[in-house]
PATORGU-460284 format. One record per residue (C-alpha): x, y, z. Coordinates in pm, whole numbers, plus 32768, in hexadecimal, padded with zeros to 4 digits. Layout:
! residues N
XYZ...
This chain:
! residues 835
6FC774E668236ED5761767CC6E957655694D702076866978705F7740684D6F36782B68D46FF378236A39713F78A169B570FB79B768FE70447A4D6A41719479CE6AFA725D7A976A1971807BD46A4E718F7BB36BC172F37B6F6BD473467CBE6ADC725A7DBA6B9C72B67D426D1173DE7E1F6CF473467F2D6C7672437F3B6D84733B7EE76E8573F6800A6E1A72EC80F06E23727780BE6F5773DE80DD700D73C8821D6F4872C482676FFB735282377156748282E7710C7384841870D072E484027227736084ED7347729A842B7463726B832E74D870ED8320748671118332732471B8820D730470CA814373ED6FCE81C67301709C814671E270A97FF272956F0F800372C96E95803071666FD27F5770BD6FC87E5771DA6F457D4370CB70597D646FC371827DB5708D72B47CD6704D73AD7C71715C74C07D9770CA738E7E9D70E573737DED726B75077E2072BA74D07F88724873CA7FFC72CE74837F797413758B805A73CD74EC818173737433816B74FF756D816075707624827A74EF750A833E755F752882B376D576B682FF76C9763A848A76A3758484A277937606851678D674F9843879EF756982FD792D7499820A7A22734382C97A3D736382D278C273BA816A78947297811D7980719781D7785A72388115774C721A7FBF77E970AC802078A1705A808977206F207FC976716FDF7FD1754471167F2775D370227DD076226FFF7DFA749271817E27746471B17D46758C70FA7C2174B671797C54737572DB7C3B740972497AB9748A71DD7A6D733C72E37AE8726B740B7A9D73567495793D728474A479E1714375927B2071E876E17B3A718477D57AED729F782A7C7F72B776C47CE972BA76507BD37393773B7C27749677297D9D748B75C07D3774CE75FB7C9C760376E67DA7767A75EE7EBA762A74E87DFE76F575867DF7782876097F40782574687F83782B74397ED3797573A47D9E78CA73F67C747A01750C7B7B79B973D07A667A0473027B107916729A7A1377E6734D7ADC76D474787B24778A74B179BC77BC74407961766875607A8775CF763C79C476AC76057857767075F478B574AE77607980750277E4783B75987796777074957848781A73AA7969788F74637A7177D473AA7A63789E72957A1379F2735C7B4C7AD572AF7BF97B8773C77B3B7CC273DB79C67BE274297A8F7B2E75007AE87C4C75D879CA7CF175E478F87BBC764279E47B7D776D79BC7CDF77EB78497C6277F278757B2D78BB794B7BFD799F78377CF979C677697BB77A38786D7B4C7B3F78AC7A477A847A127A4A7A957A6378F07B35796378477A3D79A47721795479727808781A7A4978F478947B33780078957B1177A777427B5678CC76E57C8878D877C37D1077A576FD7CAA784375977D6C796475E87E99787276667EA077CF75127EA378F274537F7479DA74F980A179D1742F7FA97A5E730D7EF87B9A73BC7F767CD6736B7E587DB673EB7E9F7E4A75407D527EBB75837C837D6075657DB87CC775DC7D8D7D9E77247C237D9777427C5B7C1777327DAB7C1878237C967CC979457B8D7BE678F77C677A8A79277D557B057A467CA57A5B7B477CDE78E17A9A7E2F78FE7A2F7F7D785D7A7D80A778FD7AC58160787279B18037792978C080407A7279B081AE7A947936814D7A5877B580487B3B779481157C42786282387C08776D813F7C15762B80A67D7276CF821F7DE076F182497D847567813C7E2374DF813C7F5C75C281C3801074E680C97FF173A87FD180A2746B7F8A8215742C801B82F975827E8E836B75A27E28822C76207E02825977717CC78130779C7DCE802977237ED7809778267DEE80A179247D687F4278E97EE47EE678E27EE77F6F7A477DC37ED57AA37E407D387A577FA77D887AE87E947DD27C207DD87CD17BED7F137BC07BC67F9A7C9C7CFD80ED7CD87C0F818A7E467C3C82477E2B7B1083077F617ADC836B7F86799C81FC7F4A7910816C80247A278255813579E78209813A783D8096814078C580E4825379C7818E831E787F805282EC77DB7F59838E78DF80598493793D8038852477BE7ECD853B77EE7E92855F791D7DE386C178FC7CB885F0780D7C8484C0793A7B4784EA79CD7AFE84957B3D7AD0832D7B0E7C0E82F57A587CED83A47B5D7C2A83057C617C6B81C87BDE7DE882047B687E13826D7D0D7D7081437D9D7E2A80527CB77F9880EB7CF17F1781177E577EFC7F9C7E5D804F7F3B7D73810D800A7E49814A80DD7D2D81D582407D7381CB83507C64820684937D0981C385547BC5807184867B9B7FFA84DF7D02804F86487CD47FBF86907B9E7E8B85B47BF97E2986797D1E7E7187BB7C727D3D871B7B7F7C9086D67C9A7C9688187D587C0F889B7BD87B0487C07BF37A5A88107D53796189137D0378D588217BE7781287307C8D7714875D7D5F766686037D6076E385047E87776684017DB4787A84C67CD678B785BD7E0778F684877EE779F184067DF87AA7853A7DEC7A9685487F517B4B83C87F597C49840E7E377C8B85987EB17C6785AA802E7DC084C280A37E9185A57FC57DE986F87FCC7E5A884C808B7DEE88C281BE7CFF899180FD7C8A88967FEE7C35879381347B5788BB81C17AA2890C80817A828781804A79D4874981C0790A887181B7787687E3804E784886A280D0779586ED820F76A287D6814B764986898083766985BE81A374A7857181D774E684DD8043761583ED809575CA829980337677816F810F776D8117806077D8829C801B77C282EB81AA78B281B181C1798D8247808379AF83B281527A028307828F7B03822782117BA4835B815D7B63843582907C5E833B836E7D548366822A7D5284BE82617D7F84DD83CE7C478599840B7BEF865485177AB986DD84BD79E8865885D2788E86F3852E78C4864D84007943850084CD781F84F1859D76F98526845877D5841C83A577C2832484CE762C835E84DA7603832A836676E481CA83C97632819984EF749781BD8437753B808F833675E97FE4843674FD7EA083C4759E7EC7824D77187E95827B77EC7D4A824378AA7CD083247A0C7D3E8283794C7EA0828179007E8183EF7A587E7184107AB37F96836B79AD809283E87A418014854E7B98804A85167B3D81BC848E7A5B821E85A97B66819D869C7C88827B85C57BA983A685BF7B49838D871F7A168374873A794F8336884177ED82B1882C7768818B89247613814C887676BD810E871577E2804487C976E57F8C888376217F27870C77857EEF867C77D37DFD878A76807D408750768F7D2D85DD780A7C8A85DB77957B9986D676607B3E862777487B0484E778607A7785A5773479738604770678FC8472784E799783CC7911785183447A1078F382757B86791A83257BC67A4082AA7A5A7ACD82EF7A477A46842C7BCA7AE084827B247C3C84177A2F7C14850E7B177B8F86227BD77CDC85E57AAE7DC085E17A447D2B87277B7C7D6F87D57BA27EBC87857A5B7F3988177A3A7FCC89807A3D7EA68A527A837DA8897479F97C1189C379E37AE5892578F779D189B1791F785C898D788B7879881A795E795987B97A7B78A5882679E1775787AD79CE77FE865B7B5C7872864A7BBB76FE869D7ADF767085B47B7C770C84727D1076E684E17D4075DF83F57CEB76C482CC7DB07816831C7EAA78C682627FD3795A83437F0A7A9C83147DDC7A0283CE7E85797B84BD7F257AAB84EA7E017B9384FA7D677A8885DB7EA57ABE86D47EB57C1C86EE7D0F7C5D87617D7A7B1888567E957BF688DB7DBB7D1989047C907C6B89D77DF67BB98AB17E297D458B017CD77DD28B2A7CA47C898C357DEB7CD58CD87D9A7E108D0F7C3A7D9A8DB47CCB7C7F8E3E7C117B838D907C607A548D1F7D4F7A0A8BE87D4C78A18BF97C9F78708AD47D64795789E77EA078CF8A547E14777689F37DA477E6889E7EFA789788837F9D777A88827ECF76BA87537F1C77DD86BD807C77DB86C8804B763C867A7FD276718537809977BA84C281CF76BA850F811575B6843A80DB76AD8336822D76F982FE82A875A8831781D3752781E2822D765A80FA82F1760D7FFA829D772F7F2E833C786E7F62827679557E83815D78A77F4981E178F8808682497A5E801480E57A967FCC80987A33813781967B0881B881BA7C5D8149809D7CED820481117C0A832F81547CE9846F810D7D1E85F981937C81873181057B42871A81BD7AE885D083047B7E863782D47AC6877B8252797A87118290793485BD83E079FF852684C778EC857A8422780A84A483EF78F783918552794E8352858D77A48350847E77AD8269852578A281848681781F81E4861376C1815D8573775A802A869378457FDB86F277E47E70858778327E1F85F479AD7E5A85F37A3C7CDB85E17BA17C3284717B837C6884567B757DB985B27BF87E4F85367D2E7EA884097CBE7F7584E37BC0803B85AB7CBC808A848E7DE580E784047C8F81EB85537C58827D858E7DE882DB843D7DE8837484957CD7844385F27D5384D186A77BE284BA87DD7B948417880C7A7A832989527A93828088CF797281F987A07A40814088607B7E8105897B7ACA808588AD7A237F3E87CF7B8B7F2F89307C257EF689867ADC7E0F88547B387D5488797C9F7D4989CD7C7C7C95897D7B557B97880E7BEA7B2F88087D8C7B5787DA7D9F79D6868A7D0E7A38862C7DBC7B9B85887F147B2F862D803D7BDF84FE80837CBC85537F057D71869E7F927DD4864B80537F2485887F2C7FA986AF7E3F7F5787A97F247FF486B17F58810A87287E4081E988787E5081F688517FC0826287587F828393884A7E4583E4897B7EB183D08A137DBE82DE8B1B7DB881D38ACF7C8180DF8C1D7BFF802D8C9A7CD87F408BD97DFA7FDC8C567F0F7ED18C077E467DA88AB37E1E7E388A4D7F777E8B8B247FFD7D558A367F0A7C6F88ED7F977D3C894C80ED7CFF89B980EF7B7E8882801C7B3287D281767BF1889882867B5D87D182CA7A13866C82947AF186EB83A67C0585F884C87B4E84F583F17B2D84D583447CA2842583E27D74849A85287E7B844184547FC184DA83007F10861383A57ECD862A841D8046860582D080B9870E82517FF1880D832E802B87D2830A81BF87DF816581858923819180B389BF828E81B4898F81B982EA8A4C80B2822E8B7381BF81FF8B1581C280778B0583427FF38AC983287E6E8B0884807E1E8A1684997CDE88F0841C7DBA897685127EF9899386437DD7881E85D57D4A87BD85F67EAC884887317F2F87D487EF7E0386DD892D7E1B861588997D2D860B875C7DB8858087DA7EFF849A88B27E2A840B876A7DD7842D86AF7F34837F87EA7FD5826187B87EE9823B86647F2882138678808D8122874A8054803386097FD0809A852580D4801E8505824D808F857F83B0814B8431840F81F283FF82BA8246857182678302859383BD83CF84548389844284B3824E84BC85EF82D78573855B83E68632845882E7868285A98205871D8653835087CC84F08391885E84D8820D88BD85FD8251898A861383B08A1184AB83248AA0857681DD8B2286A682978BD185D583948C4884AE82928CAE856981798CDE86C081898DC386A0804C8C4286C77F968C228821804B8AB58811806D8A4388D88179898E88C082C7881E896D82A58743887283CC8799898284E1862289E484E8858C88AC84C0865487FA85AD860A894286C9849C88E4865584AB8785869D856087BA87F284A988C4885F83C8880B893883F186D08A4684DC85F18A16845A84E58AE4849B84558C3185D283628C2E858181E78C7485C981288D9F871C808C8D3F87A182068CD38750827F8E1087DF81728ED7891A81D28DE788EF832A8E4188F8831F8FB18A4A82468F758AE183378E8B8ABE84408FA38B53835790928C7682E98FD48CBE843A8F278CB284E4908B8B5985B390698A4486078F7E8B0787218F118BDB864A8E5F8AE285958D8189F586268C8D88B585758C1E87DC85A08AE488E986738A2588BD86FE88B88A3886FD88338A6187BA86A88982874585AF88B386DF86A188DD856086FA88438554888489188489896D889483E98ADB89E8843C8B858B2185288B608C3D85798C1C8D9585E58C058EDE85458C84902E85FB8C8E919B856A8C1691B984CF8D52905784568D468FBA84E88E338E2A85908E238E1586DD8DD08D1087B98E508BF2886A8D898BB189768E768A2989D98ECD89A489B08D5B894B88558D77880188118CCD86BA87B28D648631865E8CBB853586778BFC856087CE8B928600884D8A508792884C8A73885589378A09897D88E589288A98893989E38BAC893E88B98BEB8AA1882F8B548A3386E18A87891386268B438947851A8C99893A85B68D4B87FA86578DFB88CF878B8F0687EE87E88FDC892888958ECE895289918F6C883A8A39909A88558B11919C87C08A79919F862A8AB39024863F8AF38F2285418A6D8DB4859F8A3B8D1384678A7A8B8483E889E28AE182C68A7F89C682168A1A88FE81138AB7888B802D898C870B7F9989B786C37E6988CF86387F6F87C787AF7FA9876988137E2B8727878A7D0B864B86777C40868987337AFD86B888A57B69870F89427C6387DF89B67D3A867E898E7EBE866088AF7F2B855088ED804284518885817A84FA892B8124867D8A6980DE85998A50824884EA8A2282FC86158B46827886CE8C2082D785918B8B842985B18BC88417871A8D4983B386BF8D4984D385B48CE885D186758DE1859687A88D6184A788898DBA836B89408C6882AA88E78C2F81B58A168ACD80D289B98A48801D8AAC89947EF68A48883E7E988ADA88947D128ABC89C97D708B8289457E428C7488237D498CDF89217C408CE8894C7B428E128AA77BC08E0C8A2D7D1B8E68891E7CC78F4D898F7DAB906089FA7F0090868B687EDB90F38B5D7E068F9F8ADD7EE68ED18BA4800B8F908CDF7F558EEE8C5E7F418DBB8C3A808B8D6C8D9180E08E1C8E3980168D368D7280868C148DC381FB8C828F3481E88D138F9180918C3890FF7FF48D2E90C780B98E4A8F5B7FD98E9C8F6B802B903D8F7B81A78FD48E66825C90838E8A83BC911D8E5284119295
């Protein structure tokens, strides 16, 4: 009794002064301005300090390491510190008695110093956190899953757990941030059915957060990445959100924000513009490889001619410093950028070539397909490439790795594959995706034409062509998914697909049709205009779903929907309704789509005979192609030029179609620019019609090839028939092919008819390769359609000329084919032919 009565009092005094001392020494820390004071602190208090006194001195380390500007060799000090063995065992002995917010901040702070997932404490942090992490409150939570991420642990057990807390108590979270940090952490382990809650929760509680929160919409970004999900309407309330502070994102943020919309597909004109106006700010700031080469990735795809030089002569000068992984970041952007500079090319390609050893195999693959873009020419590193994909190919057991290195092989100079390498291709069939298979096909296609042209032996490839079309048909016939199979086939493309397989896709799809929703309409229908077959079957329920669902199909789905029907040429059941609903669901978004989108879709909806005059006045509007001009500016060669030609196109199409709008004609120059140079030789079926057309028509004089008529459509044959139909003469200002023609019509911007005697017919005709019809039936797509109501506009008899027809059995012989075109040309009088 007396020896616990003596105990307590000494209890009490401990338990009233702890706080007191605890205070005072956190005091203390706040005081220090470096890091050494506070390991002194730590040194001489190291016997009475309490776990709180532990969790803050933690923190105060860190908030000096977030100042400094070489974060890692400071971190390196900190952890390499005597006094952090001292901190680094108190934290071991004090852990248990933590609170679950200082125990965790712990943890996070330690491996932001280096300290090795495998390291005793680490794990210990871990295993206390998972004990309690029931009754972790949402905030812990978060943060301690951002630490198991930062371990890789993202597929473990625990992170799992905390997958299913966060599943339970969903419906009560109403903090954005954790619930972000969280929504990154778990995306890897979750079901569709929870990908959709946690996007509709985000969408909920979007709003609560404060516009400056640019971290939580870029997290937002990042799951919708990670779940492969380009929702719109969340991406675009993100995309509002960076845009108003976009002059405060550093390099890594805009970096980041371009590689994730890069990946979602995501186009925000305004984002990219003012993003590489940020960018250009930023290039005399660094000087240290690492931030200049991510500038260099982020800047150098959508930079100026003069930003680009800047950016390569920077780079080369800090070429000797390049780490392997940076050489392989400036080579990858270098093929982005088109780049020519072969001095730059060639000291990138050493640096590759001196780590050769260090590369996996899916960065083999890359470093190949850039060299081979760029050009470049170097036998010793091919040669070492070569040997290092075979020597993988030898142990690789992953399809998809072993497809990387199957397609790295084949592009090299002289491509081979031995027996093993063969062996190896067979031996994981049974597991590929279409995409493997796929990838597989085309480097097999490649090494059939390199040994044709050597006249080797293809016996082999054929053989292993044919498994692989075996099990691509299998594949297909087992899905019973269509999201699935979507996810299989959007990056689908190449001969040996379209060849082997696209019959059996479209049953696929055809047998899965009711599966087509809101959700994925619009990438059904971008798959079926890539593949050129009609399914009125398919574009029947896209239109079906189009009309019953377009309050819930954001505006930015529309031109891939319409897509489709433009490149095929079809008119679903009630056609108005359909493209009346697609364009009213657009008309409040057409200021905020972007210049080259816009293009696009007023080209699809005019080869369809569809002129919405709201989108055609957003169009062909000064500002407008303010805007357009300087977005071409950020895109390249190959993608700059082909939205040019569609603008020309839209155009022509509105000046011929409606000239009720009045909107004028101003491609002249562009379309001189474009011509002005070789048109090309014709092939052999339009010479055979040639030589023909001279014989019927009584003379070469009475034919003209390769002719530019207004507005600048370019026809393989013209000539000219009077009332009684007989060929009129040109005279001696026939063209010579393969030159520039000269329009012969008094003015591109004037239909001529009284040129003509009277009763005259100026007659176009065009010999039709299978480029002009369907895949799968003999139908004219959108833009061989448009051009023959040009044709028709404009004053011509338009006479096409069908490849299928031409090639026929029926026309198999000249005299045959002689007739044809007399009846085509003359129509009753067939036996007409001048002497």
């Amino acid at each position: 009794m007396f020896r616990l009565r003596a105990i307590c009092p000494f209890s009490w005094r401990v338990f009233h002064f702890r706080p007191f001392s605890c205070e005072t020494l956190i005091r203390q820390m706040d005081k220090c301005t470096d890091e050494e004071q506070v390991f002194d602190l730590i040194e001489k208090n190291k016997a009475i300090f309490s776990e709180k006194q532990v969790g803050y001195a933690f923190n105060i380390l860190w908030q000096f390491q977030k100042q400094k500007t070489s974060l890692f060799k400071s971190v390196e000090c900190i952890r390499d510190h005597p006094q952090f063995l001292t901190l680094y065992n108190l934290t071991t002995n004090k852990m248990e008695f933590m609170n679950d917010d200082n125990l965790v901040n712990v943890l996070y702070i330690t491996q932001h110093f280096a300290v090795e997932a495998h390291d005793p404490l680490v794990e210990a942090l871990v295993t206390e956190a998972w004990r309690r992490l029931e009754r972790f409150d949402i905030n812990v939570l978060s943060k301690f899953s951002s630490c198991l991420a930062d371990q890789h642990l993202n597929f473990s057990p625990l992170m799992g757990k905390i997958a299913d807390i966060v599943n339970r108590k969903l419906e009560t979270i109403q903090d954005l941030r954790s619930l972000s940090v969280l929504m990154v952490s778990i995306s890897s382990l979750i079901s569709q059915r929870f990908q959709d809650q946690l996007v509709n929760k985000t969408e909920l509680l979007f709003d609560t957060i404060d516009s400056s929160q640019v971290n939580i919409a870029r997290r937002i970004v990042q799951f919708l990445r990670n779940i492969k999900y380009s929702y719109y309407p969340l991406l675009e309330r993100c995309n509002k959100v960076f845009l108003s502070h976009v002059n405060h994102l550093d390099l890594e943020s805009i970096s980041k924000i371009l590689s994730l919309y890069h990946f979602l597909q995501f186009h925000s004109f305004e984002f990219v513009l003012m993003a590489k106006k940020r960018l250009t700010e930023m290039i005399p700031q660094f000087d240290h490889p690492a931030s200049f080469v991510k500038l260099f990735v982020a800047l150098g795809p959508m930079a100026g001619p003069e930003e680009k030089k800047q950016l390569e002569s920077t780079i080369l000068l800090m070429s000797e410093e390049l780490t392997s992984q940076q050489a392989l970041a400036v080579m990858g952007a270098m093929e982005e950028m088109e780049s020519r500079n072969s001095r730059l090319i060639k000291k990138i390609a050493s640096i590759l070539h001196k780590h050769l050893d260090d590369y996996k195999p899916v960065e083999l693959l890359k470093i190949t397909k850039a060299l081979i873009f760029l050009h470049f020419q170097s036998k010793e590193l091919f040669v070492k490439l070569k040997e290092l994909l075979h020597s993988y190919l030898k142990i690789s057991v992953k399809p998809s790795e072993i497809s990387s290195l199957v397609c790295a092989i084949s592009m090299l100079p002289s491509p081979h594959l031995d027996e093993v390498g063969i062996s190896r291709i067979e031996a994981v069939l049974p597991q590929c995706d279409l995409n493997d298979l796929n990838g597989f096909a085309t480097s097999i296609l490649r090494w059939i034409q390199y040994d044709c042209m050597h006249l080797d032996s293809t016996g082999k490839q054929l053989k292993l062509l044919q498994k692989l079309d075996h099990y691509g048909h299998q594949s297909l016939q087992k899905c019973n998914n269509l999201n699935l199979l979507w996810e299989e086939l959007k990056s689908l493309k190449g001969d040996w697909f379209a060849q082997s397989l696209l019959e059996e896709t479209i049953a696929t799809l055809q047998r899965l049709v009711d599966e087509i929703n809101y959700m994925n309409v619009a990438g059904i229908a971008s798959f079926i205009s890539r593949t050129n077959y009609l399914s009125t079957l398919l574009l029947d329920r896209i239109a079906s779903v189009v009309l019953q669902q377009i309050e819930k199909i954001h505006p930015f789905s529309v031109l891939a929907i319409i897509l489709p029907f433009s490149i095929l040429n079809y008119d679903p059941p009630q056609r108005n309704e359909f493209f009346g609903t697609c364009i009213q669901h657009l008309n409040s978004y057409l200021t905020l789509l972007d210049p080259l989108m816009l293009v696009f879709l007023g080209f699809s909806l005019a080869t369809l005979e569809y002129f919405p005059e709201d989108l055609l006045k957003t169009i062909f509007n000064i500002k407008f192609l303010d805007r357009l001009d300087s977005q071409l500016e950020l895109l390249c060669s190959s993608l700059n030029r082909r939205v040019q030609f569609r603008l020309m196109e839209l155009n022509r199409a509105v000046c011929l179609e409606c000239p009720e709008y009045q909107i004028p004609w101003f491609h002249d120059r562009f379309c001189q620019q474009h011509y002005n140079k070789d048109i090309g030789s014709m092939n052999g079926a339009q010479q055979q019609i040639s030589k023909m057309l001279a014989e019927i028509l009584g003379g070469i004089n009475c034919v003209k090839a390769s002719v530019l008529t207004p507005y600048y459509h370019m026809i393989d044959f013209e000539c000219i028939l009077d009332k009684r139909k007989k060929p009129l003469p040109y005279g001696s200002h026939n063209i010579t092919l393969g030159k520039l023609p000269e329009m012969h019509w008094e003015s591109n911007t004037q239909i001529v008819g009284s040129r003509l005697p009277p009763g005259a017919e100026r007659i176009a005709l065009e010999f039709l390769d299978l480029r002009a019809f369907c895949t799968n039936i003999p139908h004219l797509k959108g833009k061989s359609a448009m051009k023959k109501r040009h044709l028709e506009i404009l004053g011509y008899r338009v006479i096409q000329i069908p490849h299928f027809e031409w090639n026929s059995m029926a026309l198999s012989t000249k005299d045959a084919r002689m007739d044809y075109l007399r009846e085509r040309i003359f129509g009753e009088d067939k036996k007409y032919s001048r002497k």
